[in-house]
N, C-alpha and C positions, 0 to 999 in steps of 0.2 A: 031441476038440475039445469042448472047455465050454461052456457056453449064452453068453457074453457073447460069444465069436467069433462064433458062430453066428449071433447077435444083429446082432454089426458087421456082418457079410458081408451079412445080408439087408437092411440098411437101407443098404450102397451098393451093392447089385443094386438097390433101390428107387429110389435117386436117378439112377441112368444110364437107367432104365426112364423115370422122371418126366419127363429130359430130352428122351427122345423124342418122348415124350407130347405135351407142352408146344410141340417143333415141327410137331407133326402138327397142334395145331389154331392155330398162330402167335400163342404167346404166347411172344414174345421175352423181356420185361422178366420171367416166370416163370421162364426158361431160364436168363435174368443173375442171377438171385435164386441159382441154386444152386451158384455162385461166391462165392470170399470176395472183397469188396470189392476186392484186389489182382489178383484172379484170371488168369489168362492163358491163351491160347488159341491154341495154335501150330498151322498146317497146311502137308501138304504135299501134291505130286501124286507116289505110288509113294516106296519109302524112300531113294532117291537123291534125291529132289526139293528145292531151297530151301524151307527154315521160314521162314514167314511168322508174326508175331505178330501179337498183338490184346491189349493190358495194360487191366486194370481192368474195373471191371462194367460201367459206361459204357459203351465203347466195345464190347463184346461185346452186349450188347444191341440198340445200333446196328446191328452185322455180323450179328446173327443175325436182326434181323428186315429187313435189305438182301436177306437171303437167301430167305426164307420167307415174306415180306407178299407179293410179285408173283407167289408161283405160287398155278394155281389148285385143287392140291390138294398135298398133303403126306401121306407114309407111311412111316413105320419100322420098320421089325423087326431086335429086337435079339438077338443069339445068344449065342455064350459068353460068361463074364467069369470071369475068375481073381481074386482079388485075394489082396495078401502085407502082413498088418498088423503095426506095430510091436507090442514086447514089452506095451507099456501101453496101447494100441488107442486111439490118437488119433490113427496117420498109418496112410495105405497107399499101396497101389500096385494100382494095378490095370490089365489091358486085358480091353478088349472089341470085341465087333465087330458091325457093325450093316450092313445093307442101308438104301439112303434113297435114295427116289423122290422126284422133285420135278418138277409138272407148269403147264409157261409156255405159252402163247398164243406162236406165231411165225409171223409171216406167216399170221395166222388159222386153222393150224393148230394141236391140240394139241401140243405135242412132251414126252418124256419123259427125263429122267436117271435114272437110274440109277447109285449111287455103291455103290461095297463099300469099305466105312471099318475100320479098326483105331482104336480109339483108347487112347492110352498116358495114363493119369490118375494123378496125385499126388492124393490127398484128406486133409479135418483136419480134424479133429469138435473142433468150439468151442460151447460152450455148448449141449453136450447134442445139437447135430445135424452131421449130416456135412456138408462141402462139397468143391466140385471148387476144387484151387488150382491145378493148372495140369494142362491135355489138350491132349495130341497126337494133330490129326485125322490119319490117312494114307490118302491116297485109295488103295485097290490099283487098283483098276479103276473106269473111268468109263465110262456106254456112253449115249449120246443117239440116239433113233429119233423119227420121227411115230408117235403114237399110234393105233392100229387105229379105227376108227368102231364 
């Protein structure tokens, strides 16, 4: 493996790490940033479930912080990621998968989600940086409890 693979791979291990980042302290409109302006955003509940889309930065931006502004903490941790770059390293493929906690006010309790996600990403480095053109969130598992005191 040559230093420019090496190179690609760690700079979109860097932007799916960013993404998370970015949700944990709800900066939506930085999360829509690492989309190409066309971008897309498909999700589902488990891999039989209906794909739902989300097209354009716009609109993902919107959905991602519909998601993230009301709770009142946010946490990710990301785990593996494969990615398989074309022969010229300008596209890939990649998944990864991430745990993501998201914590709402219910009936004046805390309550907790808990999501275990897959995500199946297309990326395309334009102008020197990489972006996500289209991910597929897959929810595997979803678990929601009241939070301990």
């Amino acid at each position: 493996m040559n230093s420019e693979v090496l190179s690609a791979k760690m700079e979109l291990k860097e932007l799916v790490d960013v993404f998370s980042n970015l949700a944990d302290v709800k900066d939506a409109k930085g999360q829509g940033e690492l989309f190409l302006p066309d971008g897309v955003l498909e999700f589902q509940m488990g891999f039989d479930g209906e794909i739902q889309n989300i097209a354009g930065r716009e609109a993902l931006v919107q959905a991602f912080a519909a998601t993230i502004n009301p709770c009142k903490s946010v946490y990710h941790i990301n785990g593996q990621h494969t990615i398989k770059l074309s022969d010229d390293l300008t596209e890939a493929e990649g998944t990864a998968y991430c745990q993501a906690a998201l914590v709402n006010e219910v009936d004046g309790k805390d309550v907790i989600t808990t999501n275990y996600v897959r995500y199946a990403d297309l990326y395309v480095k334009k102008d020197g940086k990489w972006y996500i053109k289209r991910r597929r969130t897959t929810f595997l598992i979803s678990e929601k409890h009241v939070l301990n005191a």
